[in-house]
N, C-alpha and C positions, 0 to 999 in steps of 0.2 A: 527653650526647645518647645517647638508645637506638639500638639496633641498628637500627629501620625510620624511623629520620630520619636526614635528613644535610644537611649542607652542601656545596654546589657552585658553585664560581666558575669565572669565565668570562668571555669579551669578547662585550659584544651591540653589535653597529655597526645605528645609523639613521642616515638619509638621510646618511652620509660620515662619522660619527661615530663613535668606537668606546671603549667605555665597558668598563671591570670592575663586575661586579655578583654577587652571591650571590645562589645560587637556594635556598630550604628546599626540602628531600625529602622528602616521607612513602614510605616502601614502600622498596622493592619489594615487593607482596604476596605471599603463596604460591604456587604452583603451580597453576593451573589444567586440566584437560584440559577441550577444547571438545568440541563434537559431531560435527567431523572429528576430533579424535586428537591437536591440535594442543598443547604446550604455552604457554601464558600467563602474563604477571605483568605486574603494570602498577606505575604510582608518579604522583604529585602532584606538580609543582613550584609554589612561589608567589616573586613577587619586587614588589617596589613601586621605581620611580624617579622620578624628577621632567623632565619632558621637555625643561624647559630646559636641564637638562647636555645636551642633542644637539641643540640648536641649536633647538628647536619653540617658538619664544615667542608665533606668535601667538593673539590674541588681541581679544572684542571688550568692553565693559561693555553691560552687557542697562539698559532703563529703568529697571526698579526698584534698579541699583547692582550687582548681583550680576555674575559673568563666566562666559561663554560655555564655556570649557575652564579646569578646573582642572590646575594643576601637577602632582602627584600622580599617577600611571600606576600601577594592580595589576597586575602579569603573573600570568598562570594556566596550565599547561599540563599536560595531563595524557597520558601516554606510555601503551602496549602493546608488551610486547613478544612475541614469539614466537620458540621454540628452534627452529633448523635440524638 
């Protein structure tokens, strides 16, 4: 893994539930100064779960066969930070 990716894990709890999961990191990016003076750097996080490990199972079948909610969850988060 290079230097502006990481791995991060962690407990995400839904509705009572509390899970370990790996977040992928891109970043933190360089240095920014804003147009107040401010310093900045931001980063990516993505994660995928499945929502039935936290208890989300329902669920309907649509007419043609197909379901309503897929199992499968992307998480996406994207952070800023700024130096004090």
């Amino acid at each position: 893994m290079d230097e502006n990716r990481l791995k991060v894990i962690g407990d995400l709890s839904i509705r009572g539930v509390t899970k370990e999961i790996t977040v992928d990191v891109e970043g933190p990016t360089a240095e920014v100064k804003d147009p107040g003076g401010n310093i900045r750097r931001g980063a990516t996080g993505t994660s995928k779960i499945n929502r039935k490990d936290f208890g989300l199972a329902w669920n309907k079948v649509l007419d043609s066969g197909g379901l309503v909610v897929g199992d499968e969850v992307n998480i996406s988060v994207e952070v800023e930070m700024v130096r004090k």
